[in-house]
MDAnalysis code that builds the backbone (N, CA, C; Angstrom):
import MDAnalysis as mda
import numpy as np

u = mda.Universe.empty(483, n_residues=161, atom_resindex=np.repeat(np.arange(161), 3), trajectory=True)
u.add_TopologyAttr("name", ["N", "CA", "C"] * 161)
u.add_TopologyAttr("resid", np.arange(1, 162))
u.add_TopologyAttr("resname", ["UNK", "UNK", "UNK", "UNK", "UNK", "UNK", "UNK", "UNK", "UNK", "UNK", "UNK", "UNK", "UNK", "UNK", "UNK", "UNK", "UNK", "UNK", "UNK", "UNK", "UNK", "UNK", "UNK", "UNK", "UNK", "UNK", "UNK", "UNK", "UNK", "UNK", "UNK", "UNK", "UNK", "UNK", "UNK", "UNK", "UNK", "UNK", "UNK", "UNK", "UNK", "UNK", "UNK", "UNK", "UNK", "UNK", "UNK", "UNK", "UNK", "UNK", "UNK", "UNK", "UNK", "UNK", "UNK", "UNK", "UNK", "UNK", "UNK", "UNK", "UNK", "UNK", "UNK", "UNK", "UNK", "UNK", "UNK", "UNK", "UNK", "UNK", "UNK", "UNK", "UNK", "UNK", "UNK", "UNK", "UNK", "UNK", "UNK", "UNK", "UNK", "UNK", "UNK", "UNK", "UNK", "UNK", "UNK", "UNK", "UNK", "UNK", "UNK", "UNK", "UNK", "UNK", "UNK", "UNK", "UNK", "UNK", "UNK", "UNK", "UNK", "UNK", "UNK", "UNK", "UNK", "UNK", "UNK", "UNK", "UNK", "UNK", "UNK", "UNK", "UNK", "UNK", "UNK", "UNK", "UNK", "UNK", "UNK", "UNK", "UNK", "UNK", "UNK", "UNK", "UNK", "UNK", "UNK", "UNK", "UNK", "UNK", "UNK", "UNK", "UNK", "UNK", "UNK", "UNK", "UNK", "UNK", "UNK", "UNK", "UNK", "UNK", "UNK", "UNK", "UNK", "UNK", "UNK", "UNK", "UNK", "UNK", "UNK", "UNK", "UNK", "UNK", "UNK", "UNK", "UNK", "UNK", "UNK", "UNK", "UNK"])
u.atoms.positions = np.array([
    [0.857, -1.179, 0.000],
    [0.000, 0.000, 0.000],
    [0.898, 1.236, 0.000],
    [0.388, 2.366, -0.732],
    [1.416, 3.613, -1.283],
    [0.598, 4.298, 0.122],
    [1.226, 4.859, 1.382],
    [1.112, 5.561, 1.846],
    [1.967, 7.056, 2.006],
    [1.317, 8.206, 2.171],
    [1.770, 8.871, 2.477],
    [1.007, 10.382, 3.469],
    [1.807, 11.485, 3.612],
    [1.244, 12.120, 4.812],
    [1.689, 13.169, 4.386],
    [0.616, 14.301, 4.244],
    [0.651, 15.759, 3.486],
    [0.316, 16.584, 4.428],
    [0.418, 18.011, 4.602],
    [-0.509, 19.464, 5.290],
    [-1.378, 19.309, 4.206],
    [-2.877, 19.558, 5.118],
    [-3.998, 19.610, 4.423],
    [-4.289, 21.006, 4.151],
    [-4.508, 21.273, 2.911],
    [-4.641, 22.609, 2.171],
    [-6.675, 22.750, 2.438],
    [-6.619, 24.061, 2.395],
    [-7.844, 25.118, 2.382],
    [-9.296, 23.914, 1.992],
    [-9.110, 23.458, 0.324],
    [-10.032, 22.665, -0.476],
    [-10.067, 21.474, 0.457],
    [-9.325, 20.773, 1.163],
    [-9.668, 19.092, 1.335],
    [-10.408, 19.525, 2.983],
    [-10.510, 20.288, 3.474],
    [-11.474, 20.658, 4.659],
    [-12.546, 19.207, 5.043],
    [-12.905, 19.715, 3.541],
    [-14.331, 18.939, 3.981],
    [-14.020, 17.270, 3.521],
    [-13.275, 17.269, 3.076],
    [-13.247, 15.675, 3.482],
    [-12.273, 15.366, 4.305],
    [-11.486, 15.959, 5.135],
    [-10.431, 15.766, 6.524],
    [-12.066, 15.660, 7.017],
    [-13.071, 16.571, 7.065],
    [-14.248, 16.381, 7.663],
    [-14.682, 15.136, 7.738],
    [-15.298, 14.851, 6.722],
    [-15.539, 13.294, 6.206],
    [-15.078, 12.073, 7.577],
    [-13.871, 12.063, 7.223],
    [-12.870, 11.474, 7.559],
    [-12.901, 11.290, 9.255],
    [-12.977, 12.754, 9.648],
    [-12.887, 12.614, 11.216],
    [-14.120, 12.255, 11.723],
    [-15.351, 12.197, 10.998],
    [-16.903, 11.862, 11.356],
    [-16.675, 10.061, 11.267],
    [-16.404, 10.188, 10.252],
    [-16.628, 8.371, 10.072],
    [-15.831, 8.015, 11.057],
    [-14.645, 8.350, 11.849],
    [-13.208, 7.626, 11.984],
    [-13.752, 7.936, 13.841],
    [-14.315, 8.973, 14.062],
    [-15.093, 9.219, 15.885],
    [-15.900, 8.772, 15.902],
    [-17.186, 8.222, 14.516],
    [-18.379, 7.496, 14.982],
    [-18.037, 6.187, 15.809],
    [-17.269, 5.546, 15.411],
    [-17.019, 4.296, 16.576],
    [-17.160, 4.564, 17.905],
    [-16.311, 5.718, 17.818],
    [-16.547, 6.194, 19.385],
    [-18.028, 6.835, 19.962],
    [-18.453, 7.196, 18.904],
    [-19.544, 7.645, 19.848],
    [-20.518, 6.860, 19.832],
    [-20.796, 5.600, 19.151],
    [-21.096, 4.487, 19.121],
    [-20.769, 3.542, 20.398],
    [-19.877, 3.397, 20.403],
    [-18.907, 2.680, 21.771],
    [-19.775, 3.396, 23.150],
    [-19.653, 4.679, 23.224],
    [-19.914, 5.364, 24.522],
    [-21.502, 5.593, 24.179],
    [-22.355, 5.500, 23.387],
    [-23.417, 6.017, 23.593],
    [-23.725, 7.533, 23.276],
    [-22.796, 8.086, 22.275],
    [-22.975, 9.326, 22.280],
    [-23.794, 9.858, 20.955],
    [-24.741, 11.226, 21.611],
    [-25.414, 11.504, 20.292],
    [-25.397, 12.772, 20.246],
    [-25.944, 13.304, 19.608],
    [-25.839, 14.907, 19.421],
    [-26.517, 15.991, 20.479],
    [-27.247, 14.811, 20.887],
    [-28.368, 15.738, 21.737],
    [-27.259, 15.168, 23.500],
    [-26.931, 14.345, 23.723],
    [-26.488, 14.251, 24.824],
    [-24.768, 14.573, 24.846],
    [-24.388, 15.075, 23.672],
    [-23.063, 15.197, 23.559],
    [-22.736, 16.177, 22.428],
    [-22.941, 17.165, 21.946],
    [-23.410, 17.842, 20.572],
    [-21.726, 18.239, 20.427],
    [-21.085, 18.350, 21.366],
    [-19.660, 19.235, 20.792],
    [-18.544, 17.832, 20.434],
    [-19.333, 16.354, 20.586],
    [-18.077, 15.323, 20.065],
    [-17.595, 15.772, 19.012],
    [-16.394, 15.069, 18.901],
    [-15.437, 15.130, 17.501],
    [-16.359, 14.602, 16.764],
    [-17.114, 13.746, 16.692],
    [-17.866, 12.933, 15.444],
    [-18.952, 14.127, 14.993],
    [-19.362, 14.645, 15.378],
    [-20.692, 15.737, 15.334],
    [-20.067, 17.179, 14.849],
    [-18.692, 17.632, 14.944],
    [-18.081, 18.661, 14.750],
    [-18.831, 19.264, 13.376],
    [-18.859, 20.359, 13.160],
    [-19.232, 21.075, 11.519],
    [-17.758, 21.434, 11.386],
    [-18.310, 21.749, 10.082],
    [-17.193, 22.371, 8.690],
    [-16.344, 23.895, 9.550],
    [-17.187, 24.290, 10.391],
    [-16.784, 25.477, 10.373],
    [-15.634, 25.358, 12.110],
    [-15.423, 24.390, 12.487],
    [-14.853, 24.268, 13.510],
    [-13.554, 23.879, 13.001],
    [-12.984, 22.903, 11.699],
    [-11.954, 22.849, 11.296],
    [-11.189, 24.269, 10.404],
    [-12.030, 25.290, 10.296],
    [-12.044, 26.414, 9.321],
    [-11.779, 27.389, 10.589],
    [-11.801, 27.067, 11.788],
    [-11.603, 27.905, 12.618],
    [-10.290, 27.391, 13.376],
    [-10.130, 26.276, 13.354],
    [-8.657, 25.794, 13.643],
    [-7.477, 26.458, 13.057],
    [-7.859, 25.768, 11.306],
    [-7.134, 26.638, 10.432],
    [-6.736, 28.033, 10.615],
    [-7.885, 28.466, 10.772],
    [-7.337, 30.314, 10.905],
    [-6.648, 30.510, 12.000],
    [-6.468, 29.697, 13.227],
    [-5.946, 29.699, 14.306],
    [-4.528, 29.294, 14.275],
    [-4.225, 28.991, 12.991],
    [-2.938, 28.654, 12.629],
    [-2.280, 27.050, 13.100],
    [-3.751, 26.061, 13.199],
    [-3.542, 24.848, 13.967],
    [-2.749, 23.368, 12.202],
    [-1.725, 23.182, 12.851],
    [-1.402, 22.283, 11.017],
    [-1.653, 21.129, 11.399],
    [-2.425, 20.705, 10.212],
    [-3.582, 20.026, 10.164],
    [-2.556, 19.166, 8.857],
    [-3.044, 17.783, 9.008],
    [-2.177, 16.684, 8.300],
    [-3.392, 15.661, 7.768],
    [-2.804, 15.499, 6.500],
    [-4.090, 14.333, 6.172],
    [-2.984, 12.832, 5.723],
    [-3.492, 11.888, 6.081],
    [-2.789, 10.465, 5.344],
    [-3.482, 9.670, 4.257],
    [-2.838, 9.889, 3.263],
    [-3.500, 9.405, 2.234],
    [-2.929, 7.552, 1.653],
    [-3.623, 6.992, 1.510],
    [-3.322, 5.526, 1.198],
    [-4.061, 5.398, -0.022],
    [-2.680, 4.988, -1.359],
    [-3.541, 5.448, -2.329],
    [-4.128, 6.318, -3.297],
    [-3.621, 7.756, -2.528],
    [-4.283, 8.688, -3.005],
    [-5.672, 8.766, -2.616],
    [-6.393, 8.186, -1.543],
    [-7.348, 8.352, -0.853],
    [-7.540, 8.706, 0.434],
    [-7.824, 9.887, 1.412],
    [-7.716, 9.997, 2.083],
    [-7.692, 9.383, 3.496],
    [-7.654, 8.460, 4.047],
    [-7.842, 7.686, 5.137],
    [-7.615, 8.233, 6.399],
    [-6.720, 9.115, 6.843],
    [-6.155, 9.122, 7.859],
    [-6.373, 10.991, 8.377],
    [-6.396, 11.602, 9.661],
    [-6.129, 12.815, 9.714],
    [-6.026, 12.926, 11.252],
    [-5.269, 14.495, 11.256],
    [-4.225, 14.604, 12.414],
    [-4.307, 16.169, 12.328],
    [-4.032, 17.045, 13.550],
    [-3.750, 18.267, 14.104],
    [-2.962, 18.563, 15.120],
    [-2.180, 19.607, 15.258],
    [-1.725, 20.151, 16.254],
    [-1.646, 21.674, 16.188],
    [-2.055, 21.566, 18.028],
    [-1.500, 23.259, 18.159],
    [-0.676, 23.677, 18.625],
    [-0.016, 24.679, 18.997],
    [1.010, 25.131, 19.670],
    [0.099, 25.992, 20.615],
    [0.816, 25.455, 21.829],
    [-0.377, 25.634, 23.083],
    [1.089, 26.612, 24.380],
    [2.377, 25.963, 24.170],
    [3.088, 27.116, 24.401],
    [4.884, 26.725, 23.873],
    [5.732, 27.732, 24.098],
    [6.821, 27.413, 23.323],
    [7.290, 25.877, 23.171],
    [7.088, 25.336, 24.265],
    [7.862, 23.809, 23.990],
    [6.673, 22.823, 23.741],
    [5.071, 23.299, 24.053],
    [4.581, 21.710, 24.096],
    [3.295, 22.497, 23.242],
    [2.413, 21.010, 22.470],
    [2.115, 21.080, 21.212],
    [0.631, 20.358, 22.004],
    [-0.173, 19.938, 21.226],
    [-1.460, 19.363, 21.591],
    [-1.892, 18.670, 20.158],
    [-2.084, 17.620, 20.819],
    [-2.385, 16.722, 19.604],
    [-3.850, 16.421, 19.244],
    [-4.868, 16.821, 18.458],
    [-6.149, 16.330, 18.034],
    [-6.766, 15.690, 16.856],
    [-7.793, 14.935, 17.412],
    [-8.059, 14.591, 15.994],
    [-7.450, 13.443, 15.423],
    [-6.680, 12.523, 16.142],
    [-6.019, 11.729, 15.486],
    [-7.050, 10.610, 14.609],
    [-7.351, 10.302, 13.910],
    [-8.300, 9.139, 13.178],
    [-7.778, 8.668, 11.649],
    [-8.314, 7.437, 11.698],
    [-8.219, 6.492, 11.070],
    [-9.419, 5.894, 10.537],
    [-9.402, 5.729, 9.282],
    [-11.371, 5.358, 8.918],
    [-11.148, 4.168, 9.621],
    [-12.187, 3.296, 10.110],
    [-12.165, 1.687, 10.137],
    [-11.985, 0.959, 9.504],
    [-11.952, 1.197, 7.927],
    [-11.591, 0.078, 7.524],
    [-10.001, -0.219, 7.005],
    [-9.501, 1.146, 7.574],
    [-7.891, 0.891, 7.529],
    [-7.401, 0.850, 8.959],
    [-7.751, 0.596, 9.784],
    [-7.181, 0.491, 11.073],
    [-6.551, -0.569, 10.871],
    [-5.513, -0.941, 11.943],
    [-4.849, -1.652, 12.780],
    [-3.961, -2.503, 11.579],
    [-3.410, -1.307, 10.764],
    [-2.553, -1.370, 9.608],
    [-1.455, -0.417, 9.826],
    [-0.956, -0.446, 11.088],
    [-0.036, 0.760, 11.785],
    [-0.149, 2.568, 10.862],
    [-1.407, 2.597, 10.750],
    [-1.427, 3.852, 10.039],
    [-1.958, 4.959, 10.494],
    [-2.265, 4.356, 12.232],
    [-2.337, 5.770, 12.936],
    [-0.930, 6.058, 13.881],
    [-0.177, 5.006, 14.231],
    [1.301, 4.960, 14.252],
    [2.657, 5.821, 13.259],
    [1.519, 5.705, 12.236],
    [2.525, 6.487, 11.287],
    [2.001, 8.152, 11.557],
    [0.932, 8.699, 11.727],
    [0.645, 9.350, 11.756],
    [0.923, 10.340, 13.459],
    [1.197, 9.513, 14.212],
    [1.712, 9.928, 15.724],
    [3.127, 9.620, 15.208],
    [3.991, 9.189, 14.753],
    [5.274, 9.455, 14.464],
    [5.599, 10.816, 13.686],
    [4.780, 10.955, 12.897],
    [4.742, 12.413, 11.960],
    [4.653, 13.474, 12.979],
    [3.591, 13.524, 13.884],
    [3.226, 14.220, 14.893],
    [4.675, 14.594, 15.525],
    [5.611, 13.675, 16.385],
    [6.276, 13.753, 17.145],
    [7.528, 14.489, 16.236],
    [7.533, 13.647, 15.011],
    [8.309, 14.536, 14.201],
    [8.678, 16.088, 13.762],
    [6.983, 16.630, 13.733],
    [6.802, 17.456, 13.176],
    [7.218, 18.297, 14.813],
    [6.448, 18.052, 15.543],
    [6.827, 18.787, 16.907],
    [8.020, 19.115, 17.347],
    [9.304, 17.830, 17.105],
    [10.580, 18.024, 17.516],
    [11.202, 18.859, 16.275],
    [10.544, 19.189, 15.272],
    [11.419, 20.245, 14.102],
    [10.611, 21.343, 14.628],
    [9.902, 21.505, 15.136],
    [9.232, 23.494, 15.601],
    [10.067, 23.585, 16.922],
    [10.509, 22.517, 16.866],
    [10.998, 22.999, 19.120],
    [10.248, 22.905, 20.111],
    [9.611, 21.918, 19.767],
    [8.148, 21.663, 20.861],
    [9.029, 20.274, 21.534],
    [8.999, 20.387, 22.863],
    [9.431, 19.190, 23.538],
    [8.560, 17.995, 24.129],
    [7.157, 18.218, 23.889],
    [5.863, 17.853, 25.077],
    [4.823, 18.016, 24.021],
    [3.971, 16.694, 23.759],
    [2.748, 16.684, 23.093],
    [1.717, 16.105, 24.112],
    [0.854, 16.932, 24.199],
    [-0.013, 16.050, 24.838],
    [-1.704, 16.045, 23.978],
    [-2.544, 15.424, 24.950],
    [-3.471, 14.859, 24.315],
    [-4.346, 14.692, 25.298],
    [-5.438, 15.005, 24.821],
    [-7.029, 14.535, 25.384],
    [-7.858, 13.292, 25.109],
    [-8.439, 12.396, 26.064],
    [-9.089, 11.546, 25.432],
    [-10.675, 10.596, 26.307],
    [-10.968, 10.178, 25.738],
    [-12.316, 10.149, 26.994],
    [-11.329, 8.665, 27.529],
    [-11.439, 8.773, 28.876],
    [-10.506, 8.089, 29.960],
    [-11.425, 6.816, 29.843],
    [-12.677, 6.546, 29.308],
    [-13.130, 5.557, 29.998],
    [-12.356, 4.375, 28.664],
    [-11.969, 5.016, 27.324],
    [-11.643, 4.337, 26.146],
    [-10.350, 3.710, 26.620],
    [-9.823, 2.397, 27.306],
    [-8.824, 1.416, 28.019],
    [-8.384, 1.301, 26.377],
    [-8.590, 1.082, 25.363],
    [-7.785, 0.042, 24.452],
    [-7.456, 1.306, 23.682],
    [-7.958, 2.856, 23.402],
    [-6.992, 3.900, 23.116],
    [-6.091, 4.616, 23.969],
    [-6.583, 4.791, 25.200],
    [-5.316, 5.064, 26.296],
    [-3.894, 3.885, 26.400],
    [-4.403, 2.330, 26.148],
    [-3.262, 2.089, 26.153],
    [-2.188, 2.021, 25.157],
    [-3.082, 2.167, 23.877],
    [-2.090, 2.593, 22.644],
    [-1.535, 3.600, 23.020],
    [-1.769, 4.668, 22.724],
    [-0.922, 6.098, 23.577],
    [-0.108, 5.709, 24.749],
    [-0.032, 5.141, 25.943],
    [0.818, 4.624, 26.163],
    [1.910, 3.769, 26.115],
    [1.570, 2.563, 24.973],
    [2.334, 1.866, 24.358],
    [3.118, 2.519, 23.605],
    [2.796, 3.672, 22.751],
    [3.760, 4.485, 21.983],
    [3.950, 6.165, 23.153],
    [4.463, 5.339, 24.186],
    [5.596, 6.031, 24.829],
    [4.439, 7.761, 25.713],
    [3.540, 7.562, 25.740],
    [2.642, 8.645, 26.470],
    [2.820, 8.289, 27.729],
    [2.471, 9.288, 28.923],
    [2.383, 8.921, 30.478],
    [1.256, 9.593, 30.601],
    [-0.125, 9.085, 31.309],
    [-1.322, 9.429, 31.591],
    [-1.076, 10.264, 32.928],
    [-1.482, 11.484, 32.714],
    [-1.380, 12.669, 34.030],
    [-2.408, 12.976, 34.520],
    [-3.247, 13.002, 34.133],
    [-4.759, 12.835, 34.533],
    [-6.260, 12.688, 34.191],
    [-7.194, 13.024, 35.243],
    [-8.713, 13.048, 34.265],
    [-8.873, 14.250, 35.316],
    [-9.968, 14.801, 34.300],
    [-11.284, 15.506, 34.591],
    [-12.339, 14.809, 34.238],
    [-13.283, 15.700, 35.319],
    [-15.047, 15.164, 34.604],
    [-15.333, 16.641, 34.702],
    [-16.361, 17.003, 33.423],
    [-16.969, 17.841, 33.095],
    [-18.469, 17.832, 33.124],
    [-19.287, 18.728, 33.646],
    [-20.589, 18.523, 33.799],
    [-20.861, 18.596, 32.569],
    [-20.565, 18.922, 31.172],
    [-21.123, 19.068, 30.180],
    [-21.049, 17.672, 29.487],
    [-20.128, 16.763, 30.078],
    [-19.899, 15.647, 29.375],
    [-20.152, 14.360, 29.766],
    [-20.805, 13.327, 29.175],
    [-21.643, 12.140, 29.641],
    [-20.083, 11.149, 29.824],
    [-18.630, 11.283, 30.060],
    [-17.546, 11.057, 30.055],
    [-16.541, 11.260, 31.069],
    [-15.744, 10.643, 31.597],
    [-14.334, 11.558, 31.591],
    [-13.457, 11.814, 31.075],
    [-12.832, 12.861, 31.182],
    [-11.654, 13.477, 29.891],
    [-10.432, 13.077, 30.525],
    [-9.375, 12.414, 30.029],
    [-8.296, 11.804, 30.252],
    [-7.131, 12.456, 29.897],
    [-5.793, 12.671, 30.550],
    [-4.755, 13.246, 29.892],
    [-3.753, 12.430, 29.535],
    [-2.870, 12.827, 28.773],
    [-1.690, 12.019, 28.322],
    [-0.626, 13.240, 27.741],
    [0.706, 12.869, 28.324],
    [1.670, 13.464, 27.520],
    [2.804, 12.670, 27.294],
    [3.468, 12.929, 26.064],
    [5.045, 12.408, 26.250],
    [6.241, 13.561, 25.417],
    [7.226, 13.106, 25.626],
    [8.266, 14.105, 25.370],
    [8.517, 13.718, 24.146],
    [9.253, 14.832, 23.323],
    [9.628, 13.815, 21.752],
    [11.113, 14.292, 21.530],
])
């Protein structure tokens, strides 16, 4: 399989969109989540929340297999050394083809060429088999919150790159 991993330009928005809907529905599937009891999930996001990243100056990565989009990734710069990672997804039917591995290697990559020392990451704490990937590729879980707005808890993770 021809993989590879680009900055997503202005036009492919809406299918990085695509992409991150299909690739969080599992999850909100998994947890029970719907629009009405959870309206701000990643799976439910609009067009205009990645268009507001963008302008925020957040670089945004798509993985293409193929020449088809499969894969997508963000980060921000949250302060001089450490970065924040969102958005990581993978459609389902390319998972567990190390191609969100490739895409957290890009991440760490891309972070240690800006001078970012520290990526971290958000994730709903109750998800055991994505927290321990993130830890398997070298994350240390620092904590949770619970949010009254959220039928969840929010989980932390960072690692150094």
């Amino acid at each position: 399989m021809n993989v590879s991993i680009s900055e997503v330009n202005a036009s492919e928005l809406q299918t990085c969109l695509e992409v991150i809907h299909q690739s969080f529905r599992t999850v909100a599937d998994e947890f029970s989540l719907t629009e009405e009891n959870c309206p701000r999930h990643t799976s439910f996001i609009p067009l205009t929340f990645l268009e507001a990243q963008r302008n925020w100056g957040w670089r945004m990565y798509a993985l293409y297999a193929e020449k088809k989009m499969v894969g997508y990734m963000s980060l921000s710069k949250e302060s001089d050394d450490i970065y924040e990672l969102h958005n990581l997804a993978v459609l389902p039917e390319y998972r567990h083809n190390g191609l969100g591995k490739m895409l957290l290697d890009h991440a760490k990559e891309t972070v240690k060429a800006l001078g970012g020392k520290v990526i971290k990451i958000g994730i709903i704490e109750e998800s055991t088999v994505l927290k321990n990937w993130y830890i398997t590729n070298g994350f240390i879980h620092t904590g949770t919150k619970k949010f009254n707005h959220l039928p969840f808890t929010s989980g932390y993770l960072e690692r150094r790159v």
